[in-house]
C-alpha positions as CSV (number, residue, x, y, z in Angstrom):
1,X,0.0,0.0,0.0
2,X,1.6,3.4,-1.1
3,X,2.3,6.6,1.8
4,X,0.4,9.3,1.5
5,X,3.0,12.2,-0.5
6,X,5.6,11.4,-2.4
7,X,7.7,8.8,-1.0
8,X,11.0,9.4,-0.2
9,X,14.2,7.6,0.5
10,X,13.6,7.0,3.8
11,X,10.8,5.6,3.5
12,X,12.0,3.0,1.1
13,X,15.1,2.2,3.3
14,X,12.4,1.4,6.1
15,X,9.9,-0.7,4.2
16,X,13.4,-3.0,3.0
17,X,15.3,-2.7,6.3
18,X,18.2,-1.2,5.0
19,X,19.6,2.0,5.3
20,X,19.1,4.9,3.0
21,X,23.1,5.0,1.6
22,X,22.2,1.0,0.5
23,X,18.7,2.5,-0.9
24,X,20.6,4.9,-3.4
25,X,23.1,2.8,-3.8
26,X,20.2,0.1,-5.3
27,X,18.7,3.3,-7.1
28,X,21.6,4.8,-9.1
29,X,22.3,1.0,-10.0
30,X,25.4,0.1,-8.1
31,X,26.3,-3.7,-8.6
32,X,28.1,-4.1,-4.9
33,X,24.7,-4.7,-3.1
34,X,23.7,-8.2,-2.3
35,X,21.1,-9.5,-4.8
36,X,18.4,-10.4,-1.9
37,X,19.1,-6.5,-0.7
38,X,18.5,-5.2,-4.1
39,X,15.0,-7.7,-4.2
40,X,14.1,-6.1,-1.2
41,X,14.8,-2.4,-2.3
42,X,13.0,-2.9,-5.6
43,X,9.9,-4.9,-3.6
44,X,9.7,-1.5,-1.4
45,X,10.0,1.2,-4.7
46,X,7.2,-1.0,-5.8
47,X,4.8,-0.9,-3.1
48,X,5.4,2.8,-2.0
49,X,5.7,4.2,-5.9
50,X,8.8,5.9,-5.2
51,X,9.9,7.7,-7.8
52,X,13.6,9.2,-7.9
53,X,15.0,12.7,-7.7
54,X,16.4,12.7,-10.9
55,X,17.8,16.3,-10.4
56,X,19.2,15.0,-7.1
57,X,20.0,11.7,-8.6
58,X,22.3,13.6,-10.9
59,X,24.5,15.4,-8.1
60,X,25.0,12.2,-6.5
61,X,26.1,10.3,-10.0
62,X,27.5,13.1,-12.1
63,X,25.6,11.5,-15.0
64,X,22.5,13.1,-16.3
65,X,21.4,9.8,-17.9
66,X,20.7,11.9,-21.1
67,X,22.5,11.7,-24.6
68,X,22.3,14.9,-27.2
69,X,22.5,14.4,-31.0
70,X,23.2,17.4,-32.7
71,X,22.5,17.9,-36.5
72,X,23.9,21.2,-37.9
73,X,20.7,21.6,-40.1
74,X,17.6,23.3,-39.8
75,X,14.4,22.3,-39.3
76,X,12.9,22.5,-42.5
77,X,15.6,20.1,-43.6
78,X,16.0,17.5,-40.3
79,X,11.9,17.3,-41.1
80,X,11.9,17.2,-44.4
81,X,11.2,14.2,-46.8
82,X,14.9,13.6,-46.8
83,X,14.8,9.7,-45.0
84,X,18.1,10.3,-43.7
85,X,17.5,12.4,-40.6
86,X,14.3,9.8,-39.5
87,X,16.9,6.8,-40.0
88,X,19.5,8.2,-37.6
89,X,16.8,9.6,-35.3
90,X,15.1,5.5,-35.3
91,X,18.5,4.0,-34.8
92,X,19.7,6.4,-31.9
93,X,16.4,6.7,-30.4
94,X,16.2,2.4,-30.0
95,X,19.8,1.9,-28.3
96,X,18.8,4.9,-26.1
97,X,15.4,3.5,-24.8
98,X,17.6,0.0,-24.4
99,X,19.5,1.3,-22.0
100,X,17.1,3.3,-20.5
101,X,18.7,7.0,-21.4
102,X,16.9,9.9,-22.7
103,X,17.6,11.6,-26.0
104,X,17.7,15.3,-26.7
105,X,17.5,16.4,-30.5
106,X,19.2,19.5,-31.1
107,X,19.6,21.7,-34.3
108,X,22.2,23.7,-35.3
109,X,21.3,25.1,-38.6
110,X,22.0,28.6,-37.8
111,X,24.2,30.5,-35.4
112,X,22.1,31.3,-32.7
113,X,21.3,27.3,-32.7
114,X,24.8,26.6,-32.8
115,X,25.7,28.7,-30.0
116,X,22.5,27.5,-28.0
117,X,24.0,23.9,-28.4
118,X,27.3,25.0,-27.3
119,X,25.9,26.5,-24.2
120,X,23.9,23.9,-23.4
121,X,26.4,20.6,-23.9
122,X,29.2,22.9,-22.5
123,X,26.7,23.3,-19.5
124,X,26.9,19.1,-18.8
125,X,23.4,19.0,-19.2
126,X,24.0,15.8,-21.2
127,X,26.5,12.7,-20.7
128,X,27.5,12.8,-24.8
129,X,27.1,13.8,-27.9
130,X,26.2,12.4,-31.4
131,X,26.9,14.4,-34.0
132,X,25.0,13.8,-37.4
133,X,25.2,15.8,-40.9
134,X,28.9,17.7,-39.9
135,X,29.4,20.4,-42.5
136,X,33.4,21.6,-43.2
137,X,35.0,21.7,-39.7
138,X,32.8,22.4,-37.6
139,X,34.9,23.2,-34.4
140,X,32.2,22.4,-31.7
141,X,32.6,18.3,-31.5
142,X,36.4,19.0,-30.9
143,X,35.5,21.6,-28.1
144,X,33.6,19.3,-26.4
145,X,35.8,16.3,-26.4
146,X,38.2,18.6,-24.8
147,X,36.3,19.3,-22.0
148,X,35.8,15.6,-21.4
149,X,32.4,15.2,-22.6
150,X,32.1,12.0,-24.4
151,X,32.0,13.0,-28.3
152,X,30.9,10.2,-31.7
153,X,30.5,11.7,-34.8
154,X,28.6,10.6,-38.0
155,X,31.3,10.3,-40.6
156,X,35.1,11.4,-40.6
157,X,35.0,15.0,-38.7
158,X,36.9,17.5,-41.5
159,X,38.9,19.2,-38.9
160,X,41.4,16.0,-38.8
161,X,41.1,16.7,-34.7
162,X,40.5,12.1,-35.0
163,X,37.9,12.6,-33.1
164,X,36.0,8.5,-33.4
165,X,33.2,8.3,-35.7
166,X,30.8,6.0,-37.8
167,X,30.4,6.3,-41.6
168,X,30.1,3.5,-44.1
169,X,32.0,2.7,-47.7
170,X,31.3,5.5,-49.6
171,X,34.0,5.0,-52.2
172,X,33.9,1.1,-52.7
173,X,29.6,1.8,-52.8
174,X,30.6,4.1,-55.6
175,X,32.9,2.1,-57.2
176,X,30.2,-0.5,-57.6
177,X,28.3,1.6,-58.5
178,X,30.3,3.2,-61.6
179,X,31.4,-0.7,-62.4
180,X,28.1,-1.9,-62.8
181,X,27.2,1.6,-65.5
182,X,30.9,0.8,-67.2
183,X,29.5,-3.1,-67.2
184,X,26.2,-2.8,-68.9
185,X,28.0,-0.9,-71.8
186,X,27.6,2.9,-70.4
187,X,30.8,5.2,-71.7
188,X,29.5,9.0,-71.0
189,X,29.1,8.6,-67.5
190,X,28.3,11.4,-65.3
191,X,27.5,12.2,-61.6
192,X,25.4,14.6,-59.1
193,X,27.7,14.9,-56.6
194,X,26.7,16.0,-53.0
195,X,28.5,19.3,-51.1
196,X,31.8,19.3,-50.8
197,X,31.8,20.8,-47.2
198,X,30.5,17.3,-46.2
199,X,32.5,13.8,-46.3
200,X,29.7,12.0,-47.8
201,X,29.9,14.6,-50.9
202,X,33.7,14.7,-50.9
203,X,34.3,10.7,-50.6
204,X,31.3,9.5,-53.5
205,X,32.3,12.1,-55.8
206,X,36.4,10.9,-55.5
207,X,34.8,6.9,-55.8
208,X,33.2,8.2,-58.8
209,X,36.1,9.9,-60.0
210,X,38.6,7.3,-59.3
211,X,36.7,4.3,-61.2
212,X,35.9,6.8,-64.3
213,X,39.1,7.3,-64.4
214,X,40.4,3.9,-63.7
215,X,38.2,3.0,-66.7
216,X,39.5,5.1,-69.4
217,X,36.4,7.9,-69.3
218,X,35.9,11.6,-69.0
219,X,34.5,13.0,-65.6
220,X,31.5,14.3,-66.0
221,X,30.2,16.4,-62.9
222,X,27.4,18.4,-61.6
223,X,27.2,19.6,-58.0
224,X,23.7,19.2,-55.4
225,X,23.3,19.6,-52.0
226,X,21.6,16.4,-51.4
227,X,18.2,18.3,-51.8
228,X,15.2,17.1,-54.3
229,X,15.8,21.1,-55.8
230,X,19.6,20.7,-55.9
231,X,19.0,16.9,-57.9
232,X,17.0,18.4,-60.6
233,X,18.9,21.8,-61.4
234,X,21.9,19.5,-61.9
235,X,20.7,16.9,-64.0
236,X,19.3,20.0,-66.0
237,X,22.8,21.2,-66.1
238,X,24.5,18.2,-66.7
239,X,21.7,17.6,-69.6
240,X,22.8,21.3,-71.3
241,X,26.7,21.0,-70.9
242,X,26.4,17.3,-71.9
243,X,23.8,16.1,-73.8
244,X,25.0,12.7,-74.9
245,X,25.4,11.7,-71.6
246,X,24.0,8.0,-71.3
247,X,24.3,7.1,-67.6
248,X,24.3,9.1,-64.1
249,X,25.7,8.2,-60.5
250,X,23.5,10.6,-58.5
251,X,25.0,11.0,-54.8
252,X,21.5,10.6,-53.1
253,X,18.6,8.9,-53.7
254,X,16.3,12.1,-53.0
255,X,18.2,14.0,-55.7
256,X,18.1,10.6,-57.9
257,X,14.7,11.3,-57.7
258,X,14.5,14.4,-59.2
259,X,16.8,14.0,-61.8
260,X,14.4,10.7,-63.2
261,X,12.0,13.3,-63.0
262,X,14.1,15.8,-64.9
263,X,14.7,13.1,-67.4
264,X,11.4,11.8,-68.2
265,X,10.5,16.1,-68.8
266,X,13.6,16.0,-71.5
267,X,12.5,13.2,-72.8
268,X,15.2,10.7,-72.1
269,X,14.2,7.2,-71.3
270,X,15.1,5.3,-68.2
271,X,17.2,3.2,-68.6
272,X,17.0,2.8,-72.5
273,X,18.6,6.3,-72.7
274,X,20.1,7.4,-69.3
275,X,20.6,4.8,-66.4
276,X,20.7,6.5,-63.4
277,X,21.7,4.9,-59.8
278,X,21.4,6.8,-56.3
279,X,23.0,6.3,-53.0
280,X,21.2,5.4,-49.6
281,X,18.3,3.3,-50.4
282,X,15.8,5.1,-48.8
283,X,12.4,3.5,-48.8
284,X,10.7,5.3,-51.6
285,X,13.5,4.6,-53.8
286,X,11.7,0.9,-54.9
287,X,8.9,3.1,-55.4
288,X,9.9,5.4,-58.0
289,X,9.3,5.2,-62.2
290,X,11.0,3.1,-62.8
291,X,12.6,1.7,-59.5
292,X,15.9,3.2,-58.4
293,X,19.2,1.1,-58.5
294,X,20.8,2.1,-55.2
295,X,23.8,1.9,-53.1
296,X,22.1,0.9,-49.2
297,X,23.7,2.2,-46.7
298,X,22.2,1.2,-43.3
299,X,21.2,4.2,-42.1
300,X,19.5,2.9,-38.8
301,X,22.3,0.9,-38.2
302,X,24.8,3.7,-38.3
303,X,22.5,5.7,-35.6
304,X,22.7,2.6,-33.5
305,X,26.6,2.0,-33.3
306,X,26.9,5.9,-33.3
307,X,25.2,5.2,-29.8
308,X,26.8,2.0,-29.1
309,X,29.8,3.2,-29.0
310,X,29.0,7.0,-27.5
311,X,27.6,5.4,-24.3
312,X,31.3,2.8,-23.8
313,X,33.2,5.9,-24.0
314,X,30.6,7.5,-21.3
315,X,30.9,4.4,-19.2
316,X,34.8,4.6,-19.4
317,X,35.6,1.8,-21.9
318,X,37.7,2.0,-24.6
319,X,36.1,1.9,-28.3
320,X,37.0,1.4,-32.4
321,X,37.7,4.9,-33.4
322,X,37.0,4.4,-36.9
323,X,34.1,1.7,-37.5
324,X,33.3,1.6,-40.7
325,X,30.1,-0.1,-42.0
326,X,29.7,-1.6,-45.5
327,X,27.4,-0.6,-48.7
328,X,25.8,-3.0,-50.8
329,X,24.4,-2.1,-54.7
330,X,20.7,-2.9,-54.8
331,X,19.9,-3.5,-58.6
332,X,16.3,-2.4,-59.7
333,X,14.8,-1.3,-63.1
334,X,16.5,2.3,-63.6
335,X,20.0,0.9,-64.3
């Protein structure tokens, strides 16, 4: 039967028998209390519905049982239609509630966000940091890790401060990519690359570059910004500057998806005239007209070892600095 109030410590401590050091002790999880002791503590939370201090609870531990991921985007693009951001946000947001930690999504798409994410993860409100979508060298993860807060990033920070991080394959998932174009007969091969403030624009466009090349072929090269907009003023571009161009590596899926769209307005036929391939595998990509060939990259998966490996470096363990995941070409109807 539960006190009247809000139960404290005490309380618990004399519904088990046991003092109220052993009580927190059960509470903040400490492993060196006798299982029976611990049955007993949890039996009396239980009955009495105590519920912890958490603000108190975080004096005692030093830990605020919390975990920040930080994109450098704004909101119109974290909640966009770009699959991406969801996928990281799924992934983090299931090894989190696993281990029983909260999750705080912050944007820092302009400066005032940036500096309001400073403050705050300066301010130890949070236990570490994920950092998804880095643009150029962004000196804040480096900052942080300096101060001892716990720091992962998504994808080799530009900076060079070997700070760890989780990415996957981008050139080999290129280079398969480009093969597969060079091996169904395609000669005038060009791209849509992605930024080239970000790792994922700079490493697919040098895949691409390295197997044209490899090959014998002229690069051919537009630039996006991983945007639907970006896709289809490029492959507009690449159309005008190039127009016997008879395959595309597109650096995205979502701007894959405007340049079929582009295509099918000029006229070009997919893949009897143009083959086009994108890069994530999103889930509408088996959806388009016709269905994108796509390099997957497991997005999910790369929120989830992102957070793997962020809470072992909070805990005090030692982790792979580099983990690299690997790409795999998913062959549909458009190449």
């Amino acid at each position: 039967m539960r006190t009247a109030g809000r139960p404290t410590l005490e309380a618990v401590a004399r519904r088990a028998g046991v003092s109220r050091a052993t009580v927190s002790r059960v509470v903040n999880g400490s492993t060196t209390v006798a299982e029976e002791i611990r049955e007993a503590v949890h039996r009396a939370v239980a009955e009495l519905g105590y519920v912890p201090n958490l603000a108190a609870r975080s004096l005692v531990t030093q830990r605020t049982d919390s975990i920040a991921l930080v994109m450098p985007e704004d909101a119109n693009r974290v909640f966009s239609d770009d699959q991406f951001f969801p996928g990281i946000i799924r992934g983090v947001s299931q090894e989190l509630e696993a281990a029983d930690k909260q999750l705080v999504l912050m944007l820092a798409g302009s400066p005032a966000g940036r500096e309001r994410v400073a403050r705050y993860t300066t301010g130890r409100h949070v236990d570490g940091v994920l950092f998804a979508s880095l643009h150029a060298a962004d000196p804040l993860p480096a900052l942080l890790a300096q101060l001892g807060i716990p720091v992962v990033c998504n994808g080799r920070p530009l900076d060079g401060a070997g700070l760890p991080y989780v990415d996957v394959d981008h050139v080999g998932g290129v280079s398969r990519a480009v093969d597969h174009l060079i091996g169904t007969g395609r000669r005038r091969i060009a791209t849509i690359a992605g930024p080239s403030d970000m790792v994922a624009g700079i490493e697919r466009l040098a895949g691409y570059r390295q197997t044209v090349a490899a090959a014998g072929l002229s690069a051919r090269v537009a630039v996006g910004d991983f945007t639907r907009e970006s896709g289809a003023a490029a492959m507009r571009d690449l159309l005008a500057q190039h127009p016997d161009l008879d395959a595309v590596f597109v650096a995205s899926d979502l701007m894959a998806q405007a340049a079929l769209r582009t295509l099918r307005e000029a006229g070009r036929r997919v893949p009897d005239d143009v083959a086009v391939i994108g890069f994530d595998d999103t889930e509408t990509a088996a959806y388009t007209e016709p269905p994108l060939t796509t390099v997957r990259q497991p997005i999910q998966e790369i929120g989830r070892q992102m957070t793997r490996q962020l809470l072992r470096l909070a805990a005090g363990g030692s982790i792979e600095p580099a983990l690299v995941l690997p790409t795999e070409l998913i062959l549909r109807d458009s190449a």
